[in-house]
N, C-alpha and C positions, 0 to 999 in steps of 0.2 A: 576880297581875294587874298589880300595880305593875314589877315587873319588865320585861311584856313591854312597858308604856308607855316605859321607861326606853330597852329595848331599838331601839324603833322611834323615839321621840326620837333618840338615837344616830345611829342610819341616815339618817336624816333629813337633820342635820346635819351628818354626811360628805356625804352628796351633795351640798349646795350648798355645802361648804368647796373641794371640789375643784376646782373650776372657778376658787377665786380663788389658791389657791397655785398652781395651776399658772400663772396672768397673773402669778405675781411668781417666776418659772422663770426662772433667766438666759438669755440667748440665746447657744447656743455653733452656730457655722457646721458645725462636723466632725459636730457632735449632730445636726443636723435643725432642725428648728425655723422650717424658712423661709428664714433666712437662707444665701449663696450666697457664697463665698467667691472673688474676683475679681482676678487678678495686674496689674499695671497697667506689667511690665515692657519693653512695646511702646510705653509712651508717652512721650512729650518733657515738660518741667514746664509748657509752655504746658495740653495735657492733663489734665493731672494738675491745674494750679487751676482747671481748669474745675468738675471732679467737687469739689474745697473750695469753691467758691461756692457749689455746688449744697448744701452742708451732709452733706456725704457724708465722713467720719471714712479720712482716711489713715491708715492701720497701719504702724507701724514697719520692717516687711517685704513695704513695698510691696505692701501687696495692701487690700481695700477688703472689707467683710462689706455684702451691702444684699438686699434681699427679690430673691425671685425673676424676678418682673417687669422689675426696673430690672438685673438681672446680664442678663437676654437682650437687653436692648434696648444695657448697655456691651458686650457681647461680640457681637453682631449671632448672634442664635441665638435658635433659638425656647424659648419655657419647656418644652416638651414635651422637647426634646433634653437639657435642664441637670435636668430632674424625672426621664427614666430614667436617665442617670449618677447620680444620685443612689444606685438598687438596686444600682450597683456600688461604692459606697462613696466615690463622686468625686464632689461636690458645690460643684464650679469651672469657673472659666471663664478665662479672659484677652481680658481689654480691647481693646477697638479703636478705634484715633483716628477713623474714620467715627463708632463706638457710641458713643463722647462726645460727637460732635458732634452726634448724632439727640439724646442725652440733655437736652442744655445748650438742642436749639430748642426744645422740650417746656415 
C-alpha cells in the first residue's frame, strides 16, 4: 500500500514539475518555441535603431529573434503566412523599412 502512495506521489509531482522546467527551456528560433527569426538585411542603420529603441536585441548576423506577432507586423505578413512556413522548416522572415516603421508607431 505504501508503495502505490509513493508511486502516485511521484506522478503527481512530475506533473506539476513539467510545466516549470519547460518556462526555464531556452528559447532557440530554429527549435520553435515562438520565436521567428527576422534578416534585417533591407534595412539602412536609421532602421535598424529604431528596432534597438524598441529594446529588440540585434544579433551579430544581422538578423533579430522576436515573437511571432512583432516578425509579421517587421516583415508586413500575416502570422498565419510565418506559422505555415514554419511545417516547412523556415521559421523567417525579412524586414521591411514600412514593417519598422508600423512597428516604432505602435
Amino acid at each position: 500500500m505504501m508503495t502505490n502512495t509513493k508511486l502516485a506521489l511521484a506522478a503527481v509531482l512530475t506533473l506539476f514539475a513539467t510545466p516549470v522546467l519547460a518556462a526555464n527551456t531556452p528559447v532557440n528560433a530554429a527549435g520553435g518555441k515562438g520565436l521567428v527569426v527576422v534578416g534585417l538585411n533591407a534595412l539602412n542603420q536609421s532602421q535598424i535603431d529604431l528596432l534597438r529603441n524598441a529594446n529588440i536585441e540585434i544579433l551579430n548576423d544581422n538578423t533579430v529573434q522576436v515573437p511571432i506577432n512583432v516578425a509579421a507586423t517587421i516583415c508586413e505578413l500575416k502570422v498565419n503566412a510565418i506559422a505555415s512556413s514554419n511545417d516547412k522548416g523556415n521559421k523567417s522572415c525579412d524586414a521591411t523599412a514600412a514593417g519598422v516603421q508600423a512597428l516604432s508607431a505602435q
